[in-house]
C-alpha positions as CSV (number, residue, x, y, z in Angstrom):
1,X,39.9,12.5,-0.7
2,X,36.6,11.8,-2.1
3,X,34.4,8.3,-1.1
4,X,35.7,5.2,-2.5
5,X,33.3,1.7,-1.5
6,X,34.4,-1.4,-2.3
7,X,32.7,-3.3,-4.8
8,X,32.0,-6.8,-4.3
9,X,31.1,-6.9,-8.1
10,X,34.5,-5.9,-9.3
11,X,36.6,-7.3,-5.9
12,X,37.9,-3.7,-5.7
13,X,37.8,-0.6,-4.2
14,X,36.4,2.2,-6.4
15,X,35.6,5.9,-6.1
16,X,32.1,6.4,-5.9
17,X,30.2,8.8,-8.7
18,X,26.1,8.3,-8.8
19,X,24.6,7.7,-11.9
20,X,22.6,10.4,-12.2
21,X,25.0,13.7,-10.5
22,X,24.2,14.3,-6.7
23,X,21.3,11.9,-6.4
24,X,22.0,8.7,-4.9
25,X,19.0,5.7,-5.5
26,X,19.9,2.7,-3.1
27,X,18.4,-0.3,-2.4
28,X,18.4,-2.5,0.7
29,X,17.2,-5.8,1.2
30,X,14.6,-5.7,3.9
31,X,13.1,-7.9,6.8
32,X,11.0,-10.9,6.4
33,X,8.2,-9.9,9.0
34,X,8.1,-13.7,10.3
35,X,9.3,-13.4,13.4
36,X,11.1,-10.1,15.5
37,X,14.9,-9.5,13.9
38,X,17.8,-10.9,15.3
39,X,21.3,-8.3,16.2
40,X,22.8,-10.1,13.1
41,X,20.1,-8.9,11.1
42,X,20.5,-5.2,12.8
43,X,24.4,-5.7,11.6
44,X,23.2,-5.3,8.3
45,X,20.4,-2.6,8.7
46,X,23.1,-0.5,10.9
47,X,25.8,-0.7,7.9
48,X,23.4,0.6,5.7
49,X,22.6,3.4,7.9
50,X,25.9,4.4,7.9
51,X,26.4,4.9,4.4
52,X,23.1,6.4,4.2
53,X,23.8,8.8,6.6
54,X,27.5,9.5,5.5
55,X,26.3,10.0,2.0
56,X,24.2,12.7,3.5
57,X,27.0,14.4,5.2
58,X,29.1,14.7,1.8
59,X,25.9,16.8,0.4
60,X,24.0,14.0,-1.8
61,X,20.5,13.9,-1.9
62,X,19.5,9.8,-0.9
63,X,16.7,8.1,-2.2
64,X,16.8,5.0,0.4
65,X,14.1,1.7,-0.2
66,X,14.1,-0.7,2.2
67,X,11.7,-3.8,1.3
68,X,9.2,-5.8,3.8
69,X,9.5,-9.2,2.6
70,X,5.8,-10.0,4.1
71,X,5.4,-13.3,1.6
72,X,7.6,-16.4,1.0
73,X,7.8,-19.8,2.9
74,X,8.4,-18.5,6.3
75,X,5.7,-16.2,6.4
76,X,3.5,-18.3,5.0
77,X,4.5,-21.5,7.2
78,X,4.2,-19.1,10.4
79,X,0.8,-17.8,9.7
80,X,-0.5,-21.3,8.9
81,X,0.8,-22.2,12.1
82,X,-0.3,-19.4,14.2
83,X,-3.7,-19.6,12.0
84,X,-4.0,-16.3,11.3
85,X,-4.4,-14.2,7.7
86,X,-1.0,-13.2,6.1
87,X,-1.9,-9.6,6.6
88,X,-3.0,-9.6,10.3
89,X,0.3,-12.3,11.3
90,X,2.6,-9.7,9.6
91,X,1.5,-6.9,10.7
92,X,3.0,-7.7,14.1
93,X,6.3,-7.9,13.3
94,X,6.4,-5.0,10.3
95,X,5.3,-2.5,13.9
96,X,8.0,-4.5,15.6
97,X,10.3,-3.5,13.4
98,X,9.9,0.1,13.0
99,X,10.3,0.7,17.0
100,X,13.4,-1.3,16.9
101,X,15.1,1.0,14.2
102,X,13.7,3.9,16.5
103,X,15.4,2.5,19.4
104,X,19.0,1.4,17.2
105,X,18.2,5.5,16.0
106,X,18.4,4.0,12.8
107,X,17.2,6.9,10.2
108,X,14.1,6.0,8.1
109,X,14.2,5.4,4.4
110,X,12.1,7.3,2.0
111,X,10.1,3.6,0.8
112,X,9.1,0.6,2.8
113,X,7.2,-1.5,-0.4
114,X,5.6,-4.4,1.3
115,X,5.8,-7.4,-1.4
116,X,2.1,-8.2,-1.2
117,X,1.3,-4.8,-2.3
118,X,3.3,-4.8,-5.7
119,X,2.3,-8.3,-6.7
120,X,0.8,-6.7,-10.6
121,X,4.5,-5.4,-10.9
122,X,6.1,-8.6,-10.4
123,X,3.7,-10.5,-12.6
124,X,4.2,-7.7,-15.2
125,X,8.1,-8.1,-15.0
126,X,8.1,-12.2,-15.2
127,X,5.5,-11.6,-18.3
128,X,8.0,-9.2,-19.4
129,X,10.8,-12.5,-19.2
130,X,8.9,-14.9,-20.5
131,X,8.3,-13.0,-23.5
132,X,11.8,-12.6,-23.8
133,X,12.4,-16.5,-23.3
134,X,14.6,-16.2,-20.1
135,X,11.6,-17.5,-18.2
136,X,9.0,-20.6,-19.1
137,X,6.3,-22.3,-17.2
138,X,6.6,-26.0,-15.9
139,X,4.0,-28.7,-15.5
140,X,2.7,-27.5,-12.5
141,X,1.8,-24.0,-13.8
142,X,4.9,-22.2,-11.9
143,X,7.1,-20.2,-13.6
144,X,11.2,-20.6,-13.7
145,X,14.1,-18.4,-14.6
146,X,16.1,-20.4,-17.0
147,X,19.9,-19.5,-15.7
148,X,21.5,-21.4,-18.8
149,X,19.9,-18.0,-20.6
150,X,22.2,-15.8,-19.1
151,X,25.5,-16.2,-19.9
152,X,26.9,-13.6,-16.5
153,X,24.8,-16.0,-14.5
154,X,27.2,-16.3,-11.4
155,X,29.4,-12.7,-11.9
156,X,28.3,-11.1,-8.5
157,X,29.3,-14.3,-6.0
158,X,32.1,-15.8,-8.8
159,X,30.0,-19.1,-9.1
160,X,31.2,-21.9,-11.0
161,X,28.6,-23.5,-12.6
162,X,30.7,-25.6,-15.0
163,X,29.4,-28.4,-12.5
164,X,26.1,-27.5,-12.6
165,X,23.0,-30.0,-14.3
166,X,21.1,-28.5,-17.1
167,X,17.5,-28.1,-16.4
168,X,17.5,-28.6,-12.7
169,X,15.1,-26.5,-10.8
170,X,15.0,-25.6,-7.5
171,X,11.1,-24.3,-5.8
172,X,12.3,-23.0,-2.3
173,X,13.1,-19.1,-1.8
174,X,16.3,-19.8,0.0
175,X,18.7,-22.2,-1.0
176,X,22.7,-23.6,-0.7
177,X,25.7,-22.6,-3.5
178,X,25.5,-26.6,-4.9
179,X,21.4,-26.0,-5.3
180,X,22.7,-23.7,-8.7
181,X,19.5,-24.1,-10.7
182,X,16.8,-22.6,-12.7
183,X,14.7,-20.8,-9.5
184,X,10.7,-20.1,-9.5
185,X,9.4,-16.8,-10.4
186,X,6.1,-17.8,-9.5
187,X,4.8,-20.8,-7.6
188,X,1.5,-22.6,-8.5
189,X,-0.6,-23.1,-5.5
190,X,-0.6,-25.5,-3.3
191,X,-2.5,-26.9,0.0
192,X,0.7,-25.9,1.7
193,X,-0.4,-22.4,1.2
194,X,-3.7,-22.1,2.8
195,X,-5.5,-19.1,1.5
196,X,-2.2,-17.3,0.6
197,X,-2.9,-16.7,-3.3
198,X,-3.4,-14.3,-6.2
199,X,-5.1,-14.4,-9.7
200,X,-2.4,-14.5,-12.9
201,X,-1.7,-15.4,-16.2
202,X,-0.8,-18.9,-15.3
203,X,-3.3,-19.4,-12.9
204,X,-3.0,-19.3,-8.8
205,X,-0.4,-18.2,-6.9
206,X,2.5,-16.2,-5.5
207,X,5.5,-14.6,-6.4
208,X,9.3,-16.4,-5.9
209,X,11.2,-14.2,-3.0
210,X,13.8,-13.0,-5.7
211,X,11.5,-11.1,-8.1
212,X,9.8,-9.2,-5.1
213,X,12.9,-7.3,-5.1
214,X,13.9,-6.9,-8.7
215,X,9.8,-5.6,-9.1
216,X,9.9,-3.2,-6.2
217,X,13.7,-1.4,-6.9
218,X,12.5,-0.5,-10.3
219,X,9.4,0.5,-9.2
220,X,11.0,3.4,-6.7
221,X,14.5,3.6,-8.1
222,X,14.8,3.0,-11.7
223,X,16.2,-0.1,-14.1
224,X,19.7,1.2,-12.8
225,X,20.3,2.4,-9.6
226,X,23.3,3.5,-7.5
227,X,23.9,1.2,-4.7
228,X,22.0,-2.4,-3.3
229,X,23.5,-3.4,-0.2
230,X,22.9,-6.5,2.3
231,X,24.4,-9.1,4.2
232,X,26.9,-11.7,2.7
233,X,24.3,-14.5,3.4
234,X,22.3,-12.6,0.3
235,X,25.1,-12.4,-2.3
236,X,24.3,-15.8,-3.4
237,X,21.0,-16.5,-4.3
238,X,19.4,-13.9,-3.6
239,X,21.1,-11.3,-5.2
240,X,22.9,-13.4,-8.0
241,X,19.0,-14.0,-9.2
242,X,18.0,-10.2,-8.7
243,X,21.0,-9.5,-11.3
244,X,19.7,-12.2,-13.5
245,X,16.1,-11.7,-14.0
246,X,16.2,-7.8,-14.1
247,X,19.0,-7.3,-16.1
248,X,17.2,-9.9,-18.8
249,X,14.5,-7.9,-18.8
250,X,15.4,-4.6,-18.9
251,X,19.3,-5.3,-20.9
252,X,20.4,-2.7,-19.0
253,X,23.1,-2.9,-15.5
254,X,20.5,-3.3,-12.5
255,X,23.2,-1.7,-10.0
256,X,26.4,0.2,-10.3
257,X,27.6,-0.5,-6.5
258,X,27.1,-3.5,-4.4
259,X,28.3,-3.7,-0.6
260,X,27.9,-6.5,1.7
261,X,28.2,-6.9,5.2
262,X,29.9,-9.8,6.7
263,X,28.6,-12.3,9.8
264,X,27.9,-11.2,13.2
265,X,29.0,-13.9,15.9
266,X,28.3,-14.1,19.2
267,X,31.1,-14.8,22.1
268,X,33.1,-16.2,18.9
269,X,30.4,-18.7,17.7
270,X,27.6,-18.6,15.1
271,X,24.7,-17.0,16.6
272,X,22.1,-19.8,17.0
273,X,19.4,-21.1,19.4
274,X,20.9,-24.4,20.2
275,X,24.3,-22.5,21.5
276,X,21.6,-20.1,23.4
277,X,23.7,-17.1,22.1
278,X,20.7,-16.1,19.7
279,X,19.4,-12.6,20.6
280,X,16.5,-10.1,19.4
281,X,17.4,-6.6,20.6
282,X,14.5,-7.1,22.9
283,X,16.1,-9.3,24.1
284,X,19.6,-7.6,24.7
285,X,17.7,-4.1,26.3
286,X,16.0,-6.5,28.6
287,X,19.4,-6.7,29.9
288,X,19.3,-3.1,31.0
289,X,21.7,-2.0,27.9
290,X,20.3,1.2,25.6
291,X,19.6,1.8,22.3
292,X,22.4,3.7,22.1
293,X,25.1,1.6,23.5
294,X,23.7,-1.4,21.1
295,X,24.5,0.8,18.5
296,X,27.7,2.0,19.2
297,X,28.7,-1.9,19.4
298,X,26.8,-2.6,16.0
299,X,28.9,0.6,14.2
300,X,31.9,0.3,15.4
301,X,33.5,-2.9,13.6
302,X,34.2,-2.4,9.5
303,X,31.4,-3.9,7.8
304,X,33.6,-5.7,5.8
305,X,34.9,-7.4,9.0
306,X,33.0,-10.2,11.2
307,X,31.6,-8.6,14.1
308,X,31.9,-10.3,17.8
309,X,29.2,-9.2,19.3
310,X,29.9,-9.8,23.4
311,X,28.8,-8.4,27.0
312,X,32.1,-7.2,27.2
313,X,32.2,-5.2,24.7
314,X,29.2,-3.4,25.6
315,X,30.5,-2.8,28.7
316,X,33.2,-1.0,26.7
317,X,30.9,0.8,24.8
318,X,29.1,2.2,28.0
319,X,32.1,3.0,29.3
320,X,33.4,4.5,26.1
321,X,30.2,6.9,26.1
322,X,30.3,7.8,29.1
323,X,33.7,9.6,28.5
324,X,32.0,11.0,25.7
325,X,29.5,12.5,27.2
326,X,31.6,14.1,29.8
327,X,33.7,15.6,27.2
328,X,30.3,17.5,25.5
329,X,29.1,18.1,29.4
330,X,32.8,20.2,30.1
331,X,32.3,21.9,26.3
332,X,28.7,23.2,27.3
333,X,29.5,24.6,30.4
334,X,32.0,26.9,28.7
335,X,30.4,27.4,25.6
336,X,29.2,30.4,24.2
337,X,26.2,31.3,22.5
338,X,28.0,31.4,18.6
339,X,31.1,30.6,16.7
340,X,32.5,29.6,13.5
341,X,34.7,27.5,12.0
342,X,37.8,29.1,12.4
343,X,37.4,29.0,16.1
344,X,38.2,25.6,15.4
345,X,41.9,25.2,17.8
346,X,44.3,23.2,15.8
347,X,43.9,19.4,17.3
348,X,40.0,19.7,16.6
349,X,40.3,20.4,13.2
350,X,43.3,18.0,12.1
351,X,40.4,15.1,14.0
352,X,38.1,16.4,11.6
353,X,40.4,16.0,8.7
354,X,40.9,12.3,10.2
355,X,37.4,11.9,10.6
356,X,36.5,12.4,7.0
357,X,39.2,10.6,5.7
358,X,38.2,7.7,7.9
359,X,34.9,7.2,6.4
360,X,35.9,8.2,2.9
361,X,37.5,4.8,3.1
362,X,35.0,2.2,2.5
363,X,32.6,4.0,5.7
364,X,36.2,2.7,7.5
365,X,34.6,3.3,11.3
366,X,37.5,2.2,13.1
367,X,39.9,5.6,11.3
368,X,36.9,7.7,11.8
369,X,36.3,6.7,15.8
370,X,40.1,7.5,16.4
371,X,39.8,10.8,15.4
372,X,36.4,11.2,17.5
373,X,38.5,10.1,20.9
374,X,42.1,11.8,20.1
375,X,40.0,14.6,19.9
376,X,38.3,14.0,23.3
377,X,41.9,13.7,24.6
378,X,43.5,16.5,23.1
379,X,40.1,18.4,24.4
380,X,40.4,17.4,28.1
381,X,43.8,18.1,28.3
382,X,43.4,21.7,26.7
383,X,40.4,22.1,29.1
384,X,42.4,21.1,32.3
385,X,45.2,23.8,31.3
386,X,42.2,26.1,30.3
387,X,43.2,27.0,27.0
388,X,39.7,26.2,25.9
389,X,37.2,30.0,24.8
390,X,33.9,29.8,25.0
391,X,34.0,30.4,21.4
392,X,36.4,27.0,20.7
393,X,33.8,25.1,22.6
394,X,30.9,26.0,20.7
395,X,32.8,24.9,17.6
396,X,33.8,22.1,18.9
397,X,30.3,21.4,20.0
398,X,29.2,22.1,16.1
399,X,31.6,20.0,14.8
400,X,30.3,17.4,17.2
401,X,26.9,17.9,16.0
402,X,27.9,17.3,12.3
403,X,29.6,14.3,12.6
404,X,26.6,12.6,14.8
405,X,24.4,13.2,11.3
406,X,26.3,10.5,10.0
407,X,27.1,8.5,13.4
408,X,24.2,9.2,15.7
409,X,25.8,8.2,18.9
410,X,28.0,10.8,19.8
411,X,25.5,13.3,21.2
412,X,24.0,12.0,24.7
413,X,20.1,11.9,24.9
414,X,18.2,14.7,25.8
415,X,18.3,14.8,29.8
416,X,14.6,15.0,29.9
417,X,13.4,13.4,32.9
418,X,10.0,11.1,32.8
419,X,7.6,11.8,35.7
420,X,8.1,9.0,38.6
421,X,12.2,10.9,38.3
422,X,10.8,14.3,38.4
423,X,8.5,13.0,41.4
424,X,11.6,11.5,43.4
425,X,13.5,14.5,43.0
426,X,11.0,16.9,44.4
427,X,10.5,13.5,47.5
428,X,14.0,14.2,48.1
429,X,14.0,18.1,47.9
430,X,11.4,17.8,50.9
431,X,13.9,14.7,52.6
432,X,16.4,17.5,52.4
433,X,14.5,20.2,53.8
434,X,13.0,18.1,56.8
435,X,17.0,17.4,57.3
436,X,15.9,13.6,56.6
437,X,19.2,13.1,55.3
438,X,18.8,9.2,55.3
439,X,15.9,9.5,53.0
440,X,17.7,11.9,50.5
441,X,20.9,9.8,50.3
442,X,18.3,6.4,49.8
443,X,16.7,8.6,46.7
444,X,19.6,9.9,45.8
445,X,20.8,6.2,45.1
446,X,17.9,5.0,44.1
447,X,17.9,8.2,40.6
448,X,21.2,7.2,40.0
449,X,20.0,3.1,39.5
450,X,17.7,4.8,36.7
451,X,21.0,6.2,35.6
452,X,20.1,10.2,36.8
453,X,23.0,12.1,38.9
454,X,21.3,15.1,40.9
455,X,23.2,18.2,41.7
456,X,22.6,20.4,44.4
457,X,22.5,24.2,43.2
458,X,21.7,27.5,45.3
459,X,19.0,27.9,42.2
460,X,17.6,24.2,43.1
461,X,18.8,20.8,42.1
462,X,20.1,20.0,38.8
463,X,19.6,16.4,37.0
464,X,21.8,15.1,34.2
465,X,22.3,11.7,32.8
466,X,24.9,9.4,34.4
């Protein structure tokens, strides 16, 4: 079975073939560095590592951009209120960012264009329009895309426009389905600004959100690229203007492939401040959760499908690692040093059939985690009845091992133990010998709330994760 995605421009499920033979260009809408990202926003950010990561498996080569949307009205209206330069306010939350796909294990992308730093590209591309006529300037000096131009205005989110009024603009980035008017390229300046300008043709300014992206895509991937992917909040305007502005300019199809995520709700609600559901994933490690367990809880729901994002269901996902992590514990002790393939036993290889066949469905994580866990119980039960080589279980550790390059949870961390551990282990070594067996057990306890389990060996004692 080879990888079909479904496309949200055709409504359909379609087997996937690059543009350009085993090169893949995607593009995914970014952060706005205003303020630390939300889980809904890391929804998003971890269905696009999946498919970049699958994609990777099959054998394609990625080229991955991410943007850093580091100007539009929030940023701006934050670092006015904070009274700090664009640059320096930004900066923050761009570093806060990058440590947070570290902790998700989220795989870096080949580009990260900041907006501020491409702003002659986007002034060359709405010069580029204007000359065309899709774009004109009003009396203010900004610039507008005229959506009356483009007769497939609308044929990404299916909008009806026969409603809409001719010649009505609309000046803010982000805006509502019934707001279906000409949008600003570039805005004049004004004292609602501050200092947050640049020099152009028609005076000064700064870009509209929606050509920042269209600008920076064809900068790193080409006027036609594979895939664009992002949440189902960006279908409409965001990416309905993207299609409209580049495709005007450059008459040719801006993307092939476009996949969308749906919500994430919390506790069956809309994430939001008011309901005091609304959480960073600062704010959710805090609670003692890992990076790991956030992102098992993030992956495993289709991306296609809302996402209820509950305690619970972290408790699940602990749990569900745990056994996990077992299973791979049992497999290295009886592992040997090589193997191939065909030491494969039967049940692990029909999972990896499953598996493949799983994701090869629109990245379809729920068919693809049922052949990870049948495998762990067909494993276990072959182990218990030792009918498990040394040679099976370094195959099935390799197997393992493959399939995390496109999951990256299934592999525990590495059981490398920080120094205040290593220090309470050699406290209790001495309890032990001073037959202070009080003290031992209390530091015994006390490793395990750090979520260490120490064995006692005749060649010392032994620490693995719990």
């Amino acid at each position: 079975m080879s990888l079909k995605l479904y496309n949200t421009m055709s409504r359909s499920l379609e087997e996937f073939h690059p543009v350009a033979n085993n090169h893949v260009r995607m593009y995914t809408c970014g952060p706005t560095v205003y303020d630390h990202a939300h889980i809904g926003n890391f929804r998003a950010y971890m269905f696009e590592d999946l498919l970049r990561r699958y994609l990777k498996y099959c054998g394609y080569e990625v080229t991955h951009v991410m943007n850093l949307t580091d100007v539009d009205d929030k940023t701006i209206r934050a670092c006015i209120a904070e009274d700090l330069p664009l640059k320096e306010y930004t900066s923050t939350y761009i570093k806060a960012f990058f440590e947070d796909l570290d902790r998700l294990g989220i795989e870096r992308a080949e580009h990260y264009p900041a907006a501020t730093d491409h702003i002659p590209e986007m002034i060359e591309l709405i010069e580029k329009l204007q000359e065309k006529g899709f774009a004109y300037q009003s009396e203010d000096g900004s610039v507008y895309f005229s959506i009356g131009k483009f007769k497939d205005y609308g044929k990404l989110s299916h909008l009806d426009l026969s409603g809409m009024q001719s010649g009505a603009r609309v000046a803010q980035d982000e805006y509502e389905k019934d707001n279906a008017a000409d949008f600003a390229l570039w805005k004049a300046w004004d004292e609602k600004d501050g200092d947050v300008a640049w020099d152009s043709p028609w005076g000064r300014g700064r870009p509209g959100w929606h050509i920042e992206c269209s600008a920076m895509s064809m900068r790193y991937l080409g006027e036609t690229f594979d895939i664009h992917m992002g949440g189902v909040d960006n279908m409409f305007p965001h990416h309905e203007d993207e299609i409209a502005q580049s495709e005007c300019a450059t008459g040719k199809m801006f993307a092939k492939y476009w996949l969308h995520c749906a919500h994430l709700i919390v506790d069956g609600k809309k994430m939001s401040k008011s309901l005091n559901n609304f959480y960073t994933l600062r704010d959710i490690l805090d609670k003692g959760y890992s990076g790991r367990e956030i992102r098992f809880v993030l992956i495993s729901t289709h991306y296609r499908q809302p996402l209820n994002f509950t305690f619970e269901v972290l408790d699940s996902a602990r749990a569900s690692l745990a056994r996990l992590d077992e299973f791979i514990r049992r497999l290295k002790e009886l592992a040997s040093e090589n193997a191939t393939p065909e030491d494969l036993p039967a049940w692990a290889r029909k999972a990896e059939d499953g598996f493949k066949a799983g994701l090869d469905n629109d990245l379809n994580i729920s068919g693809a985690f049922a052949a990870v866990f049948d495998m762990v119980t067909a494993g276990n039960r072959a182990m218990d009845s030792a009918e498990v080589t040394g040679d099976s279980a370094r195959a099935i550790l390799t197997l393992l091992h493959s399939w995390d390059s496109a999951l990256g949870i299934l592999e525990p961390p590495p059981d490398e133990a920080d120094e205040e551990t290593l220090r309470m282990v050699e406290m209790r070594q001495q309890a032990r010998r001073n037959k202070d067996w009080g003290e031992a057990d209390r530091l015994r306890d006390e490793l395990a709330a750090r979520g260490w389990v120490v064995k006692d060996t005749p060649e010392g004692p032994k620490l693995r994760r719990s």
